[in-house]
C-alpha positions in Angstrom: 143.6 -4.7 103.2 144.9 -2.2 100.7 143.5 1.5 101.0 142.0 1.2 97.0 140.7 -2.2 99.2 138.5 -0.1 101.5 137.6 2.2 99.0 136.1 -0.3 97.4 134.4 -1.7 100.4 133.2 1.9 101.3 131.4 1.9 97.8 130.1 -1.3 98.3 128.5 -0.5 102.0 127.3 2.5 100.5 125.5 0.6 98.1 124.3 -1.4 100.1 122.9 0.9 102.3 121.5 3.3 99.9 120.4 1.0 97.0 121.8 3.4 94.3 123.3 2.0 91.5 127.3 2.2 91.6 127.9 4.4 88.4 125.7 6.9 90.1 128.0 6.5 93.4 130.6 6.9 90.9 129.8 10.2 89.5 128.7 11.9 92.9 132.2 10.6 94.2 134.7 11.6 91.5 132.3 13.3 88.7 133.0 10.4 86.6 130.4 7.6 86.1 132.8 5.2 85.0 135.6 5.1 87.8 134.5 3.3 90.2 134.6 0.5 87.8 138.0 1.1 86.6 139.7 1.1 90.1 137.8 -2.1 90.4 139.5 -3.4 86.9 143.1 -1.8 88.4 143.0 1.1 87.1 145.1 3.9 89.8 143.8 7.3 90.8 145.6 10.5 92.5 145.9 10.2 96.6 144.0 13.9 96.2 141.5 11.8 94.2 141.3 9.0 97.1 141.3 11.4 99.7 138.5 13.2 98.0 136.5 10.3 98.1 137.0 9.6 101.7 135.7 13.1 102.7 133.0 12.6 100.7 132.0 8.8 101.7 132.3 10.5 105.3 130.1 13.4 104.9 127.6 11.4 103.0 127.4 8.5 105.0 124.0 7.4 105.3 123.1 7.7 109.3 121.3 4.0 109.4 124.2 2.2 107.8 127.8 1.3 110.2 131.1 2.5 109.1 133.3 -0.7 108.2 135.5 -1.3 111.2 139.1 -1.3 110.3 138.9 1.6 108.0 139.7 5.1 109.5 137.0 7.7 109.1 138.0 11.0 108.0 137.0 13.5 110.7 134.1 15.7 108.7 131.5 18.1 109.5 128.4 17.1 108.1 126.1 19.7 106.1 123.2 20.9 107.8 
């Protein structure tokens, strides 16, 4: 699996888990509603933009839902 692979897969647990819609992921992730969407059509982003979002998929991670196996979770400290 490609890392833009478990990115993706991230969003989609997330959603999942959380029921929000994915533009709203999408703007609390990269303060753009509509990228999600575009990495999903092939568009690229930054490796500061990817790693961005894996800090923030970490620190936001809902409690009741399981990180995906195989994907390595950032090491984070999780606001009080």
């Amino acid at each position: 699996m490609t890392e833009i692979a478990h990115l993706l897969s991230l969003a989609d647990r997330f959603i999942g888990a959380t029921s929000i819609k994915e533009v709203t992921l999408s703007h609390r992730v990269f303060g753009d509603s509509k990228k999600l969407a575009a990495i999903r059509s092939g568009a690229d982003i930054t490796l500061g933009r990817f790693n961005g979002a894996l800090e923030w998929f970490s620190t936001n991670w809902p409690d009741e839902a399981e990180w995906p196996k195989g994907i390595a979770r950032p090491e984070t400290v999780r606001a009080a």
